[in-house]
Each structure stands twice: as structure tokens, then as C-alpha cells.
C-alpha positions, 0 to 999 in steps of 0.5 A: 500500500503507498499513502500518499498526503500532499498540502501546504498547510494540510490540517488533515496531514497534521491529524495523520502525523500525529497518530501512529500509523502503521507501516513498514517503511515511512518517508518525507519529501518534497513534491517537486511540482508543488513544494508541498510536503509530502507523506509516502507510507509503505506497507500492508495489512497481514492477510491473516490476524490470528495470533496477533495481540489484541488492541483496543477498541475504537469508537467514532466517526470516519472522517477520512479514508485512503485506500487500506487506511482509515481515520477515525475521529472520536468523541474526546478529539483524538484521530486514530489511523486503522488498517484494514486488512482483507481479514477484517470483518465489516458488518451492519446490524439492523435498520433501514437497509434490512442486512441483519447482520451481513457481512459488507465490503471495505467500500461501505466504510464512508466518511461520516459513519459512526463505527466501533472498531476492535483492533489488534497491534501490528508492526506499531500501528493497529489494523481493523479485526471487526467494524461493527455500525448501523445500517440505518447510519450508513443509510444516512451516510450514503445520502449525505455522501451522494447529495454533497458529491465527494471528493474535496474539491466536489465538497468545495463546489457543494458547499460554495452551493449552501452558501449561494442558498444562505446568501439569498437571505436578503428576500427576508427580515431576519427578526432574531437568530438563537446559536446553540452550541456542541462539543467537538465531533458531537451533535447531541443537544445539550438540556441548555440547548434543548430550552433554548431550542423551544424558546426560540420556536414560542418565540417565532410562533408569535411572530406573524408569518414566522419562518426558521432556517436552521444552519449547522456549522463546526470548527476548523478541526477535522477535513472539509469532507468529515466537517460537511457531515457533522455540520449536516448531522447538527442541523438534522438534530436541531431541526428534529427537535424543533419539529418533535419536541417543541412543535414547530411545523414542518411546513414552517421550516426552509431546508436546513443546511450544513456549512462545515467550517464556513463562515466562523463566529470567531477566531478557530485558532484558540479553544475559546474560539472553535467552542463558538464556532461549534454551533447551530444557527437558528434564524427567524425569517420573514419574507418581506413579501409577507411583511406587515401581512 
């Protein structure tokens, strides 16, 4: 297997530095045509892990994959580097697609699905025994995938689109916005979030032709395409919630919308900084069509 990671400044080949990665031989060098550095890893899976001492167990969300390897990001920040090999059992339990418990290929694993991992230790580094995740996760991450297309430089255009859509909020008053905010790599609602969530709902409910547009957005940490996902998974949660919990009507609701790391509250360099970018934004519209109606 050759790995191979190229940026300036390339907050993803920081993530991968920073993980054990397992292989026989590694090197850095200069791309001569962009004097990017460059990381070259060498090495392959064992086809058989029987004897192999056991790992531990790593639970999160992929947020990158290239060829055999695997970057699981998880809930706490860290970002573990996985192998896998031909000897790893990828299976999905339950939900939408039906599967039971089928035995899935490596092409399954997409960025954005929340997995479990048991490993064993190989050559210093881990390679994947088992991956275990729902089905109804990888339903969703399939959809994300195909409604934002892949790649970075599709995710660049796709979130480029979401921000033309957001851009054309000048068709409406905004008559208040509430941001709730979340911990890295997370989209569960705190119970400040959830009171907040309704009380901006009573209060677009007593505003005359009220409409909420909910954005999702998240910090620097992590690659544009692992961000899309989070960003959507937040604003998913956060529309659910209004619609569920403090009944607000669906057909009160614009389309939702993720926008990864674009447009920052505040500095994402600092802690303080990415913990407000960190955030769902809740907009009151009305439509100065319908203004004073």
C-alpha cells in the first residue's frame, strides 16, 4: 500500500502525523511540482490476524479514508489511523437497509459513519479485526455522501452551493437568530440547548408569518469532507427537535443546511474560539413579501 498526503498547510496531514500509523517503511519529501510536503507510507495489512495481540477498541466517526487506511475521529478529539486488512470483518446490524447482520465490503466504510472498531497491534500501528455500525447510519451516510458529491474539491463546489442558498437571505427580515452550541465531533443537544431550542420556536410562533432556517456549522478541526457531515448531522438534530419536541411545523421550516467550517463566529485558532464556532444557527425569517401581512 503507498499513502500518499500532499498540502501546504494540510490540517488533515497534521491529524495523520500525529497518530501512529502503521507501516513498514515511512518517508518525507518534497513534491517537486508543488513544494508541498509530502507523506509516502509503505506497507500492508497481514492477510491473516490470528495470533496477533489484541488492541483496543475504537469508537467514532470516519472522517477520512485512503485506500487500506482509515481515520477515525472520536468523541474526546483524538484521530486514530486503522488498517484494514482483507481479514477484517465489516458488518451492519439492523435498520433501514434490512442486512441483519451481513457481512459488507471495505467500500461501505464512508466518511461520516459512526463505527466501533476492535483492533489488534501490528508492526506499531493497529489494523481493523471487526467494524461493527448501523445500517440505518450508513443509510444516512450514503445520502449525505451522494447529495454533497465527494471528493474535496466536489465538497468545495457543494458547499460554495449552501452558501449561494444562505446568501439569498436578503428576500427576508431576519427578526432574531438563537446559536446553540456542541462539543467537538458531537451533535447531541445539550438540556441548555434543548430550552433554548423551544424558546426560540414560542418565540417565532408569535411572530406573524414566522419562518426558521436552521444552519449547522463546526470548527476548523477535522477535513472539509468529515466537517460537511457533522455540520449536516447538527442541523438534522436541531431541526428534529424543533419539529418533535417543541412543535414547530414542518411546513414552517426552509431546508436546513450544513456549512462545515464556513463562515466562523470567531477566531478557530484558540479553544475559546472553535467552542463558538461549534454551533447551530437558528434564524427567524420573514419574507418581506409577507411583511406587515
Amino acid at each position: 500500500m503507498q499513502i500518499i498526503i500532499r498540502g501546504p498547510k494540510a490540517l488533515a496531514c497534521i491529524a495523520i502525523l500525529a497518530t501512529p500509523i502503521p507501516a513498514s517503511v515511512s518517508a518525507q519529501e518534497m513534491d517537486p511540482a508543488t513544494g508541498a510536503e509530502s507523506i509516502l507510507v509503505y506497507g500492508s495489512a497481514p492477510a491473516d490476524l490470528t495470533g496477533l495481540t489484541p488492541g483496543p477498541e475504537i469508537e467514532g466517526l470516519i472522517s477520512a479514508r485512503d485506500g487500506e487506511a482509515m481515520r477515525v475521529s472520536s468523541a474526546d478529539g483524538s484521530m486514530t489511523t486503522i488498517l484494514i486488512s482483507e481479514a477484517t470483518d465489516i458488518r451492519g446490524r439492523g435498520g433501514f437497509l434490512g442486512l441483519g447482520r451481513t457481512t459488507l465490503g471495505a467500500d461501505s466504510l464512508l466518511n461520516g459513519l459512526p463505527v466501533t472498531v476492535q483492533t489488534v497491534e501490528w508492526n506499531s500501528g493497529l489494523v481493523a479485526s471487526e467494524i461493527r455500525f448501523s445500517n440505518e447510519d450508513l443509510e444516512t451516510a450514503s445520502m449525505i455522501r451522494t447529495g454533497t458529491a465527494q471528493g474535496f474539491a466536489e465538497q468545495t463546489a457543494a458547499t460554495e452551493a449552501l452558501r449561494g442558498r444562505v446568501g439569498d437571505i436578503d428576500q427576508y427580515n431576519i427578526r432574531g437568530t438563537t446559536n446553540v452550541y456542541f462539543d467537538t465531533g458531537r451533535w447531541q443537544l445539550s438540556s441548555q440547548a434543548e430550552s433554548e431550542l423551544c424558546a426560540t420556536a414560542a418565540q417565532a410562533d408569535a411572530t406573524d408569518n414566522a419562518l426558521l432556517l436552521v444552519v449547522g456549522y463546526t470548527d476548523s478541526v477535522g477535513d472539509q469532507d468529515y466537517n460537511q457531515v457533522l455540520s449536516e448531522r447538527r442541523a438534522g438534530r436541531v431541526v428534529n427537535y424543533l419539529q418533535q419536541e417543541c412543535g414547530w411545523a414542518p411546513w414552517r421550516m426552509l431546508t436546513p443546511t450544513g456549512m462545515a467550517e464556513a463562515d466562523p463566529l470567531a477566531d478557530n485558532t484558540t479553544a475559546e474560539g472553535r467552542a463558538q464556532n461549534r454551533r447551530v444557527s437558528v434564524n427567524i425569517l420573514v419574507s418581506r413579501a409577507v411583511e406587515g401581512l
